[in-house]
N, C-alpha and C positions, 0 to 999 in steps of 0.2 A: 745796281740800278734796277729799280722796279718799276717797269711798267704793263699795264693792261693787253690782255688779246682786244687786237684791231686801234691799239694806240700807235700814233708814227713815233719813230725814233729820230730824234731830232740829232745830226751826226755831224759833228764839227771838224773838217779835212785838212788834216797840217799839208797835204799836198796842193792845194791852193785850187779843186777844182771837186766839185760831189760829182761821184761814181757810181751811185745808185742810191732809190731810196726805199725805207725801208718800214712798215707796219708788222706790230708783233701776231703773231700765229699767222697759220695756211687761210688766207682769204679769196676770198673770188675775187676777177678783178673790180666789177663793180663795189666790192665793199672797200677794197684797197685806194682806189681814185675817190670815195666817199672818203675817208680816212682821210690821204692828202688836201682833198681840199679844205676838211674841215680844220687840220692843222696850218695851211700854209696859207688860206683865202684866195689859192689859184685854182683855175679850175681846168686846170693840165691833164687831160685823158690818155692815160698810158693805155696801150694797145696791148703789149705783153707783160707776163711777170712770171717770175718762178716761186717755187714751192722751195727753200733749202733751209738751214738751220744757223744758228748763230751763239757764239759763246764770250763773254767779256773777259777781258785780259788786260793783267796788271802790266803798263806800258811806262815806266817809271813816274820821276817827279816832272813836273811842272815848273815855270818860272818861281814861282811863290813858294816851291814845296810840298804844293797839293799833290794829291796823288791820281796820275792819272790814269783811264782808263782806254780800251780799243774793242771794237766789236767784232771780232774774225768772223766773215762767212765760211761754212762748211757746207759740202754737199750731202753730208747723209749726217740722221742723226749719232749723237753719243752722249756720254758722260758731260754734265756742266750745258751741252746743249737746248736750246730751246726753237720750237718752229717761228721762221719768219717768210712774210713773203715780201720780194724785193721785185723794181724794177730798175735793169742796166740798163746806163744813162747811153753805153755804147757795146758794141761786143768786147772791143779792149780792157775795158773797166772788167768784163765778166773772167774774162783770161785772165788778168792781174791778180784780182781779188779772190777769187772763189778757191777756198782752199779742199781740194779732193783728197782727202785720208785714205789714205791705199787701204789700207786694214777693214775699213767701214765703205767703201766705195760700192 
């Protein structure tokens, strides 16, 4: 998948609830809330956000056979990695999700 620094990641949750949302590369927050509002037409002011990294992974087939994909957050950069900056919808979502690579931490 290819998208632009400061394009939103539009992220579809088989767990039936978005846990955070996401714009490609490290943005200020004012660039990140420009960002969502101009993908989403809400004008939702995230107060915080992080700096972390994000890498796509093959998450098998789909109903049809398509193939699909998963966006894993990581805390630090690596290999296949790319900068994103996100904002957690709760601290839960941030604990759940955020994957800390012991090796790159």
């Amino acid at each position: 998948m290819k998208y632009e620094v400061g394009e939103y990641l539009h992220l579809y949750w088989d767990y039936g609830s978005e846990e955070f949302h996401s714009v490609k590369g490290h943005l200020s927050l004012e660039q990140f809330n420009k960002a969502y509002e101009l993908y989403t037409g809400e004008s939702n002011k995230f107060t915080q956000i992080e700096h972390i990294y994000g890498r796509w992974a093959m998450a098998g087939q789909g109903e049809w056979g398509e193939c699909k994909t998963e966006l894993i957050p990581y805390a630090a950069p690596g290999r296949g990695r790319f900068p994103l900056t996100v904002a957690w919808l709760n601290d839960r979502a941030r604990s759940s999700c955020l994957y800390v690579d012991k090796n790159n931490a």
